[in-house]
ZAVO-536017 format. One record per residue: residue in one letter; x, y, z of N, C-alpha, C, CB in turn. Coordinates in steps of 0.1 Angstrom, whole numbers, padded with zeros to 4 digits, always signed. Last residue first. Glycine has a CB too. Layout:
N
AXYZXYZXYZXYZ/...
END
This chain:
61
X-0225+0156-0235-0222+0167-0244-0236+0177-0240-0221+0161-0261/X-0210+0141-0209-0220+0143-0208-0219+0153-0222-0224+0148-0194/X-0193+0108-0204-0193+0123-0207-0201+0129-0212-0187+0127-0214/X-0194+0083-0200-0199+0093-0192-0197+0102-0193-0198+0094-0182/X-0176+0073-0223-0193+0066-0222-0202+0076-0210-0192+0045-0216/X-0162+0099-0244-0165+0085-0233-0177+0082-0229-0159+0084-0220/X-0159+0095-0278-0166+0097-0265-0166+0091-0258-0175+0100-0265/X-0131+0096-0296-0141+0086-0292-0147+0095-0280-0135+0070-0287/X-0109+0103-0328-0118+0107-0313-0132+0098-0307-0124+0124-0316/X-0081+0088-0332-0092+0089-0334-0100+0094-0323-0094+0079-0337/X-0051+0087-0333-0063+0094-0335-0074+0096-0339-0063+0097-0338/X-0048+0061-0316-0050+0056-0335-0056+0074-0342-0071+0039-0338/X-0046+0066-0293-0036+0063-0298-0034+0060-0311-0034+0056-0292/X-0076+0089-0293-0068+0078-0283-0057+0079-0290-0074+0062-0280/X-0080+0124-0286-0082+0112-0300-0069+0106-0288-0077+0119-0323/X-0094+0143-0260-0083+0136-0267-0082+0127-0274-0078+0133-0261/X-0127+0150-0265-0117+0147-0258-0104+0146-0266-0120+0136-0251/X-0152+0154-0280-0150+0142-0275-0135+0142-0265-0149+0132-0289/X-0156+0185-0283-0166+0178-0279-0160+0162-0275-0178+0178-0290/X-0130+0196-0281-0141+0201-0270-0156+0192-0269-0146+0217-0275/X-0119+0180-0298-0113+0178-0290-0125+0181-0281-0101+0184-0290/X-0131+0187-0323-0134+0175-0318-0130+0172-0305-0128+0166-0325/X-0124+0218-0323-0139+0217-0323-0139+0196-0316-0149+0222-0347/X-0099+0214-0336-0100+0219-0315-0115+0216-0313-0098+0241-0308/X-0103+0202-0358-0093+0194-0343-0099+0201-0329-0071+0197-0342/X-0112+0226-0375-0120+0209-0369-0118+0202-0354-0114+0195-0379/X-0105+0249-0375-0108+0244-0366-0116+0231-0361-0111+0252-0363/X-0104+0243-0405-0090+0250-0398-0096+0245-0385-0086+0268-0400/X-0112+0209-0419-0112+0222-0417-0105+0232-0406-0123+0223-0415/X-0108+0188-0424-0110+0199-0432-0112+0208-0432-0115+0199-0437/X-0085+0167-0405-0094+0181-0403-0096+0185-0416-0087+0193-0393/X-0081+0129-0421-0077+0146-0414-0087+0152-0415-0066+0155-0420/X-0091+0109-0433-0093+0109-0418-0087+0127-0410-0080+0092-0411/X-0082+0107-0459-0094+0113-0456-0102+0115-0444-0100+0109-0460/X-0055+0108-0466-0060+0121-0455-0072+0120-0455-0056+0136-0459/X-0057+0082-0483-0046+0083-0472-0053+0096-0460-0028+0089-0480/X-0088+0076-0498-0075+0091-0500-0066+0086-0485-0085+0113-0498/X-0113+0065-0494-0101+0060-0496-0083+0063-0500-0104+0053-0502/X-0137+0073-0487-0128+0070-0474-0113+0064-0480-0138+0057-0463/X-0154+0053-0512-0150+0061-0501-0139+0060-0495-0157+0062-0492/X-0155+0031-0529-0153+0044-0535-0150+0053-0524-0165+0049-0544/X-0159+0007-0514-0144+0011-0519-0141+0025-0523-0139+0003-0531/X-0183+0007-0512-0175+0014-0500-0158+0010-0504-0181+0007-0484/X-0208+0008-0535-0195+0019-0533-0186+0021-0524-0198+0029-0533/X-0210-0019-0531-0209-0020-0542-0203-0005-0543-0222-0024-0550/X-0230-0023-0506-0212-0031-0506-0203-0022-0517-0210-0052-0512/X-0251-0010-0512-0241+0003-0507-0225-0006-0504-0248+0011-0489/X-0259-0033-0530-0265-0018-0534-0247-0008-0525-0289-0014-0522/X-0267-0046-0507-0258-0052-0519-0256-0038-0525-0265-0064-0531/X-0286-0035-0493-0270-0036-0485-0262-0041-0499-0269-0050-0468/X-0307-0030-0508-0302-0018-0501-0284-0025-0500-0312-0015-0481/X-0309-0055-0535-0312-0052-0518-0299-0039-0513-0309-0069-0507/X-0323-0046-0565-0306-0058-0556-0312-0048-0540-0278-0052-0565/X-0338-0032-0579-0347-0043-0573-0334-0053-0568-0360-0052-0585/X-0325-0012-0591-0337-0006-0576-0343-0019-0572-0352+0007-0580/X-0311-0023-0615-0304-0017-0595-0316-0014-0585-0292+0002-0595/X-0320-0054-0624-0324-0038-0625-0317-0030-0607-0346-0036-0627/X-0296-0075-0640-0302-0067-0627-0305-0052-0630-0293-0067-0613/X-0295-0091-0670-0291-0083-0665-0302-0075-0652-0287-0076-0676/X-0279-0117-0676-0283-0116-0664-0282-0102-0664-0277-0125-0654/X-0279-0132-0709-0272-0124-0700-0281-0119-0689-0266-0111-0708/
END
């Protein structure tokens, strides 16, 4: 049996191995907090058409 010691598989095999464990709740893209939205809005703007908030590339923070 092949067994790998985890501190000697490479960083990136290592973090493939939890990104199913994240990010994977339907709401994990919503505000957690009461003023998240207005806080994103003031710094990036209006979330485009996917809500998502993006900075523009000349906007100065």
């Amino acid at each position: 049996m092949d067994e790998t010691n985890e501190a000697s598989r490479p960083a990136r095999a290592r973090e493939v191995d939890y990104m199913n464990r994240v990010d994977v709740h339907p709401d994990a893209h919503r505000a957690t907090e009461a003023d998240e939205d207005q806080v994103l809005r003031e710094l990036y703007g209006e979330p485009d058409d996917d809500g998502v908030f993006r900075a523009d590339e000349g906007r100065q923070t």
